[in-house]
C-alpha positions, -999 to +999 in steps of 0.1 A: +174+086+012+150+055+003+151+025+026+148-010+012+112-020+012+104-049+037+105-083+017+076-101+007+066-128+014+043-159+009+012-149+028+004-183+032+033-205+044+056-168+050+083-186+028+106-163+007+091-159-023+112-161-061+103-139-089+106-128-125+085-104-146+054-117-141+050-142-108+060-150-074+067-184-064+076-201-026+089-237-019+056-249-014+049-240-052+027-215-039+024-188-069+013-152-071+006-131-100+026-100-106+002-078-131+010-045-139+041-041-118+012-047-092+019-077-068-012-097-064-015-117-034-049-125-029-059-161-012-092-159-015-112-136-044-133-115-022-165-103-051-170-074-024-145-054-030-156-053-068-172-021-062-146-002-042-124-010-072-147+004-099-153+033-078-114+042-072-106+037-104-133+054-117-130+085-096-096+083-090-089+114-079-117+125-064-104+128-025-069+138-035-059+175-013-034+182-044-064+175-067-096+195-048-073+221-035-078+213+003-058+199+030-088+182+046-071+143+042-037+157+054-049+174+085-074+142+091-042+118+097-022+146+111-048+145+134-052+105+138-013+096+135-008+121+168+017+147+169+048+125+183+044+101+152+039+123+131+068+144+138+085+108+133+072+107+100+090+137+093+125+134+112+133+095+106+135+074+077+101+053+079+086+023+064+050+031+064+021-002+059-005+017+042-037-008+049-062+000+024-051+024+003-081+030-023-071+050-051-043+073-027-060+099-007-036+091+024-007+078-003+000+111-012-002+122+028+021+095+038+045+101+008+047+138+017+063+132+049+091+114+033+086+078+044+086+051+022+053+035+017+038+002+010-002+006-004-018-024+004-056-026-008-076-063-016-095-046-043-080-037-077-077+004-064-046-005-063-044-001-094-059+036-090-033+038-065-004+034-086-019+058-118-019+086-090+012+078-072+033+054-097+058+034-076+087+042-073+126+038-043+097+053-020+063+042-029+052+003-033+017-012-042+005-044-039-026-061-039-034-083-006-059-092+021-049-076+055-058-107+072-030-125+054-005-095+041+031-111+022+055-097+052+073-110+081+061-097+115+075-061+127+084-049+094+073-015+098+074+017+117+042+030+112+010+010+100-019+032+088-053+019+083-075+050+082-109+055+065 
């Protein structure tokens, strides 16, 4: 069973936000691109994150456990997530905030333990993100800064910001 994904929102004014195919608008006129199915929220272009792009979505898969054949990133948030939220994870319906998501490595994780997920990354690995893990009832992907994300407070059960 999917849940309904929390709703976004206007990261700056956290208006309810209109859409079609290709934008986001609020009251305030305030309008996001939507590019690629991919949500892009950004308020200020951040030329940093340039390079974590190119390298997710050059390397895409590189840290992936169903890729390399390991299950170093699943027992790595096993580990961080503890063992009472992560047995959450696995006996509730979730809505998991996945804060920087890169190309997926902890996508595919989160995704395995039946939640639903929101990828958030400010780069453009979100773009990685979604090749790897397309969206879908269960997973969403959208490009934002954490220090402004498009959702209401108290949205989620889990938020996982890991690496």
């Amino acid at each position: 069973m999917s849940l309904v994904f929390p709703e976004l929102v206007c990261p700056l004014d956290r208006q309810s936000l209109d859409a079609d195919a290709t934008r986001l608008i609020c009251a305030q006129r305030h309008e996001w691109s939507i590019d690629a199915s991919i949500p892009r929220m950004i308020v200020d272009r951040h030329n940093y994150t340039d390079a974590f792009g190119l390298q997710w979505n050059t390397f895409r898969k590189t840290q992936l456990d169903s890729y390399c054949g390991t299950d170093i990133s699943l027992k790595r948030a096993r580990r961080c997530i503890g063992p009472e939220a992560w047995a959450f994870l696995h006996e509730h319906p979730s809505e998991v905030l996945e804060a920087g998501c890169g190309a997926g490595r902890f996508t595919e994780v989160l995704l395995g333990t039946g939640a639903s997920v929101t990828s958030v990354d400010l780069s453009n690995a979100v773009e990685a993100n979604q090749e790897n893990f397309p969206q879908n009832d269960r997973h969403r992907v959208v490009q934002a800064d954490l220090l402004r994300l498009p959702f209401a407070p108290r949205q989620f059960d889990l938020v996982f910001c890991l690496g």
